[in-house]
C-alpha positions as CSV (number, residue, x, y, z in Angstrom):
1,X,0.0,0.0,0.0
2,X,1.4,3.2,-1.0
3,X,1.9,5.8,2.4
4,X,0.0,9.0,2.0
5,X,2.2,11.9,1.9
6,X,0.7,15.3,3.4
7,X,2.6,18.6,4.2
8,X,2.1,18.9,7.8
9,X,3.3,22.7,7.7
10,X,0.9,23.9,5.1
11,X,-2.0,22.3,6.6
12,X,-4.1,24.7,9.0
13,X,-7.3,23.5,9.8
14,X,-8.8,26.8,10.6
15,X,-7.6,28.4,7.0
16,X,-9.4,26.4,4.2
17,X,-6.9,27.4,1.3
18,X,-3.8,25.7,3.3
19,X,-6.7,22.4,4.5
20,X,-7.2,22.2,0.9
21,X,-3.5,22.1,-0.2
22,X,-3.0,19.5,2.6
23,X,-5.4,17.2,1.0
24,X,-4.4,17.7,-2.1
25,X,-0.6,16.3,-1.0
26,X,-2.0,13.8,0.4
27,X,-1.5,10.7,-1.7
28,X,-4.5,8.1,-0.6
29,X,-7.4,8.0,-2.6
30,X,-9.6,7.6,0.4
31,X,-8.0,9.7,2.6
32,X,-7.7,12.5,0.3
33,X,-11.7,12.1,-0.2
34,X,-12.5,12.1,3.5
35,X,-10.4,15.1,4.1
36,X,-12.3,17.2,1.3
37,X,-15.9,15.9,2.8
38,X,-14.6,17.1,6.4
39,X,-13.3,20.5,4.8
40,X,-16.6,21.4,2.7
41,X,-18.5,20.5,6.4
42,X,-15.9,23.1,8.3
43,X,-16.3,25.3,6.1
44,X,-20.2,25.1,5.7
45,X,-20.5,25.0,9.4
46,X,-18.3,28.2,9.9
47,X,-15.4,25.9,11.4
48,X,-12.9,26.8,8.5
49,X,-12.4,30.6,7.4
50,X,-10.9,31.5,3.5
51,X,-8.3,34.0,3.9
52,X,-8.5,34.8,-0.1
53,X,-5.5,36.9,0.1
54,X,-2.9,35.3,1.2
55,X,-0.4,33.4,-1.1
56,X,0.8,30.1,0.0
57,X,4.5,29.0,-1.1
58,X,4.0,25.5,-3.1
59,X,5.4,22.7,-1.9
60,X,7.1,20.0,-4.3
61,X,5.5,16.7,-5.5
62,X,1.8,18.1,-6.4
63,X,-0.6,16.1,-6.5
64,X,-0.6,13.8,-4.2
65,X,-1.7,10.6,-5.7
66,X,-0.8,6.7,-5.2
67,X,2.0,4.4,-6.7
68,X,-1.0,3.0,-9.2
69,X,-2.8,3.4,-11.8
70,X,0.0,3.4,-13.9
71,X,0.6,6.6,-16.3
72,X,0.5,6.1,-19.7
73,X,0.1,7.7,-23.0
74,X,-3.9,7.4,-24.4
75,X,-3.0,5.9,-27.2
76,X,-1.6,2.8,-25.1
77,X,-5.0,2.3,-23.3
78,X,-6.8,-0.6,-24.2
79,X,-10.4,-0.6,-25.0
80,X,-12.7,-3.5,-24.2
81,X,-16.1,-3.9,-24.8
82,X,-19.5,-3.5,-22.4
83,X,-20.8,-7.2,-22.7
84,X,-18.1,-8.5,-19.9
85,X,-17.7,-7.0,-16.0
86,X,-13.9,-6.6,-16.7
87,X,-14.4,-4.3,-19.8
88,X,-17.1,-2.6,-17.7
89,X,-14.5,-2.2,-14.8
90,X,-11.6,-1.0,-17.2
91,X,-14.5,2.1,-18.4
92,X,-15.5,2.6,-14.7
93,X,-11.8,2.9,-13.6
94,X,-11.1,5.1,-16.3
95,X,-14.1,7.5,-15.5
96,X,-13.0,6.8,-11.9
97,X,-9.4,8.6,-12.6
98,X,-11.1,11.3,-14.5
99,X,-13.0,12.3,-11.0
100,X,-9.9,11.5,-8.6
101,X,-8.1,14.3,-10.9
102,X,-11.0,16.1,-10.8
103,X,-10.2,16.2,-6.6
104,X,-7.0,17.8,-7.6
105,X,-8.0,20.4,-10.1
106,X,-10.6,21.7,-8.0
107,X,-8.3,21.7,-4.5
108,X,-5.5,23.5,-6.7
109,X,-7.8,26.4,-7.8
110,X,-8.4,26.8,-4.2
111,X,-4.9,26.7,-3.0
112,X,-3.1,28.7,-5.8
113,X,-4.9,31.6,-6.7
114,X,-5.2,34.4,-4.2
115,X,-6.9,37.7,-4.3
116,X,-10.3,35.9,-5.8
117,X,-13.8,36.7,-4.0
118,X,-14.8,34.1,-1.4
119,X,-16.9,32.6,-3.2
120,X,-14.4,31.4,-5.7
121,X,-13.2,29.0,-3.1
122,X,-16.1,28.4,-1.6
123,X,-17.3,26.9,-5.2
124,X,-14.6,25.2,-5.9
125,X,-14.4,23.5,-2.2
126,X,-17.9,22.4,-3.3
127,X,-16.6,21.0,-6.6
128,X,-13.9,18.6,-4.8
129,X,-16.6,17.4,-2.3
130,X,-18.7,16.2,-5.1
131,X,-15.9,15.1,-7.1
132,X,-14.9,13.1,-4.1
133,X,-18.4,11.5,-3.9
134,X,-18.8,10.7,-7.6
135,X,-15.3,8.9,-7.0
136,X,-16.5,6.8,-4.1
137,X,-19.8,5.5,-6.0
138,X,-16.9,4.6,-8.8
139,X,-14.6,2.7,-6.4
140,X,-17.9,0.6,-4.8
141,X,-18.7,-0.2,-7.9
142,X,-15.5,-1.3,-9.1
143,X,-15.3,-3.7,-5.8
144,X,-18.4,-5.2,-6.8
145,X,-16.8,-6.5,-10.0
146,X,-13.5,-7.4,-8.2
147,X,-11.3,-4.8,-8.9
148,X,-10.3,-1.2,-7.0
149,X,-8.7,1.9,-8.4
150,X,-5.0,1.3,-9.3
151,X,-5.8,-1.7,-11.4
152,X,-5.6,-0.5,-14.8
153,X,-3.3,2.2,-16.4
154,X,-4.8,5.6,-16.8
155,X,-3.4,9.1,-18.4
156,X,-2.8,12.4,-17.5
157,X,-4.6,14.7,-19.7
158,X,-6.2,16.9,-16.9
159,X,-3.9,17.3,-14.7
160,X,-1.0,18.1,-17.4
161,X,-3.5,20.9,-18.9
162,X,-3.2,21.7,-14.7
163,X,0.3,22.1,-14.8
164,X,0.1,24.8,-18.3
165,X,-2.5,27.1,-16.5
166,X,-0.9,27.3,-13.1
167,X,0.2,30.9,-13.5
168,X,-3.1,32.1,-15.0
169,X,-6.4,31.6,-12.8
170,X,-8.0,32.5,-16.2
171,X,-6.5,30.3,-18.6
172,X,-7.4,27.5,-15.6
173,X,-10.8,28.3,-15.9
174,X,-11.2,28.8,-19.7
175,X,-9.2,25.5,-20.1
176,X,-9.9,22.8,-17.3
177,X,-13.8,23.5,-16.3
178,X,-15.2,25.0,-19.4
179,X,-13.0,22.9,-22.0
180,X,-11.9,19.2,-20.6
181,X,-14.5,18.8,-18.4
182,X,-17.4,20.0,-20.3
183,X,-15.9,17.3,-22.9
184,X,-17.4,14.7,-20.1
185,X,-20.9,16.2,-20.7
186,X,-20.9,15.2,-24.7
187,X,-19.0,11.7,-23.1
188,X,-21.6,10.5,-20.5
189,X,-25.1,9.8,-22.7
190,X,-23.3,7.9,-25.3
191,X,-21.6,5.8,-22.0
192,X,-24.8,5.6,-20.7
193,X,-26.5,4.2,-23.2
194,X,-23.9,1.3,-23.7
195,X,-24.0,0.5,-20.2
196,X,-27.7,0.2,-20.0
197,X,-27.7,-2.1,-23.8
198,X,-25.4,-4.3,-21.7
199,X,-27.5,-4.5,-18.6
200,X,-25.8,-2.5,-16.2
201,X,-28.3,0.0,-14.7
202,X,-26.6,0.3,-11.7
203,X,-23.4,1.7,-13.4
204,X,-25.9,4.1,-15.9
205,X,-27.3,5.4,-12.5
206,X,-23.9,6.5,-11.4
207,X,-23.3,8.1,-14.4
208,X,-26.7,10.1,-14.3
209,X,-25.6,11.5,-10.6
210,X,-22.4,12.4,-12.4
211,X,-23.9,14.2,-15.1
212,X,-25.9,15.9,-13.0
213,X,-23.6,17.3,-10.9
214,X,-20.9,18.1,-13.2
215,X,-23.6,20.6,-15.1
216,X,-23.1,22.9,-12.1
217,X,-19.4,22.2,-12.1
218,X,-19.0,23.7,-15.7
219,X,-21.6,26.2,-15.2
220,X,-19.3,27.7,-12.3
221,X,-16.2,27.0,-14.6
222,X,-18.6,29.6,-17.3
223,X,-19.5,31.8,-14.6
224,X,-16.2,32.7,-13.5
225,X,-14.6,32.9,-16.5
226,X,-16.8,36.0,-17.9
227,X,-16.2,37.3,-14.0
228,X,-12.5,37.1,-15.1
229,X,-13.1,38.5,-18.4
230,X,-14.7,41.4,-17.0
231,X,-12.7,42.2,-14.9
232,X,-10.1,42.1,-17.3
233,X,-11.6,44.2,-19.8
234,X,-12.0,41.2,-21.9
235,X,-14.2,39.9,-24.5
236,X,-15.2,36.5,-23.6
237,X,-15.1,34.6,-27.3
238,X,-12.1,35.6,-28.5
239,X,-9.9,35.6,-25.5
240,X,-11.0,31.8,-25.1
241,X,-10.4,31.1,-28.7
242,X,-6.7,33.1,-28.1
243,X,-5.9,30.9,-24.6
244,X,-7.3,27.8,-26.5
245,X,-4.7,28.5,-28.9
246,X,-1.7,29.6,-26.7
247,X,-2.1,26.9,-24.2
248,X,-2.8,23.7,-27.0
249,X,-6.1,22.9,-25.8
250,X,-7.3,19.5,-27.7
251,X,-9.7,20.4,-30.5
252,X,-13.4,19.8,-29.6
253,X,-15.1,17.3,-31.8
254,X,-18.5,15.7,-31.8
255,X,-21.3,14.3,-30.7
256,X,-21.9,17.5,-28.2
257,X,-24.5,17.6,-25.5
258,X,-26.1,20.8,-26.4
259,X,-29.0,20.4,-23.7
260,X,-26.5,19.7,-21.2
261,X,-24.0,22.3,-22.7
262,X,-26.5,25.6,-22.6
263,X,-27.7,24.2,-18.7
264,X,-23.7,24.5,-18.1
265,X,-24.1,28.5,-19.2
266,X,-22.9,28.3,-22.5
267,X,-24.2,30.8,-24.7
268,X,-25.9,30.3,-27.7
269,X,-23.0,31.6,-29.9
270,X,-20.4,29.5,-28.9
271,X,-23.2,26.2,-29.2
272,X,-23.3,27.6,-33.4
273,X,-19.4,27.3,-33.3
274,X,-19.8,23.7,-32.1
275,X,-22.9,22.7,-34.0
276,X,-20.7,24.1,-37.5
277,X,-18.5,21.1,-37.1
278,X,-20.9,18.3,-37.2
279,X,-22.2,17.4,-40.1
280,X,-25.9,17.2,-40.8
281,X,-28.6,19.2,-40.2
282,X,-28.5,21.5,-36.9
283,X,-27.9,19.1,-34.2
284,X,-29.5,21.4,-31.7
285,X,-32.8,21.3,-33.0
């Protein structure tokens, strides 16, 4: 078992950015989750306070994370199909990884970025607490079909994409909520639908509490980046199409969830820019 690794001299429990950098050191899956769920309760019960403006020195080694899964390029990931429970466990530990990462991301934003309105954190300290859930439905499931997180190789997509936005809190936003992980909005219904063809409601009715949730997650990724932009003196669709650009964000392709998409806060432009590269008629109609 791989010892969890926290940074005892960053960690506060009265200050929630320096809680959240603790936990985000802190290298067991489980642990890591039950810290967040205590945090968002401190916090929500007046037990933590945010000090937004005070910057915290980082500490090496981020994120914290465990010996396994294995890191490996995409393309070396093998697919398997739906019909058996291992192929189901290799998609459910793969979604799994997505929301352990998904811990991170949302703990970094907290941690990194002073000077941002409390509510920034406090949003964000929300995200990792349901992040955290959605990753303990996964790793039940995966011990009902025999298996845990660690067992298969997984990438690091999001948390490389992390790495690239570290010195802007607005390329984070325009790049992590509002570009990778509203790609798991188009992802889930097609998921869904070949979990419940091979039987597997219980899975589908994971993913539907996923979904759900991770609407509001990009919707607060949309919301603060046009607070950002304002502030900034930005406008909103070019200076994402300019930090898309600058920071090699993976091209968008098709199917999208539109319905899910405009529920997140995107705006009908930016739906047109997506619905031009799929072919057909208008696939929001």
């Amino acid at each position: 078992m791989t010892r969890s690794r926290s940074n005892p001299a960053a960690h506060d429990d009265t200050d929630m950015r320096r809680s959240a950098l603790a936990a985000l050191c802190e290298s067991d899956p489980g642990a890591k989750a039950e810290a967040v769920a205590a945090l968002y309760e401190g916090y929500r019960g007046g037990v933590a306070r945010c000090l937004p403006d005070v910057s915290i020195e980082e500490p090496p080694g981020l994120p914290g994370r465990p010996g396994k899964p294995e890191l490996v390029e995409p393309r070396l990931l093998r697919h398997r199909g739906m019909q058996t429970e291992e192929g189901r466990a290799v998609l459910l530990h793969a979604i799994a990884h997505i929301e352990f990462n998904a811990i991170n991301l949302a703990l970094d934003a907290i941690w990194r970025f002073p000077g941002m309105p409390e509510q920034f954190y406090a949003d964000w300290l929300r995200v990792a607490a349901e992040e955290a859930r959605h990753f303990g439905l996964l790793q039940a499931r995966l011990l009902d079909f025999g298996h845990r997180y660690g067992d298969f190789p997984a990438h690091d997509g999001l948390w490389d994409m992390c790495a690239r936005t570290r010195d802007d809190v607005l390329a984070r936003i325009a790049l992590v909520p509002r570009t990778l992980e509203a790609r798991g909005l188009d992802a889930s219904p097609p998921i869904r639908a070949r979990l419940v063809q091979a039987g597997d409601e219980t899975s589908a009715a994971i993913l539907d509490v996923i979904l759900r949730d991770e609407i509001g997650h990009v919707r607060i990724g949309n919301d603060w980046f046009r607070y950002l932009c304002d502030e900034r003196g930005l406008e909103p669709h070019a200076t994402y199409a300019q930090l898309a650009e600058t920071y090699r964000a993976p091209r968008l392709r098709g199917p999208f969830n539109f319905d899910a998409r405009r529920e997140a806060g995107f705006d009908e432009d930016e739906l047109a820019a997506l619905a031009a590269h799929e072919p057909g008629p208008d696939p929001r109609r």
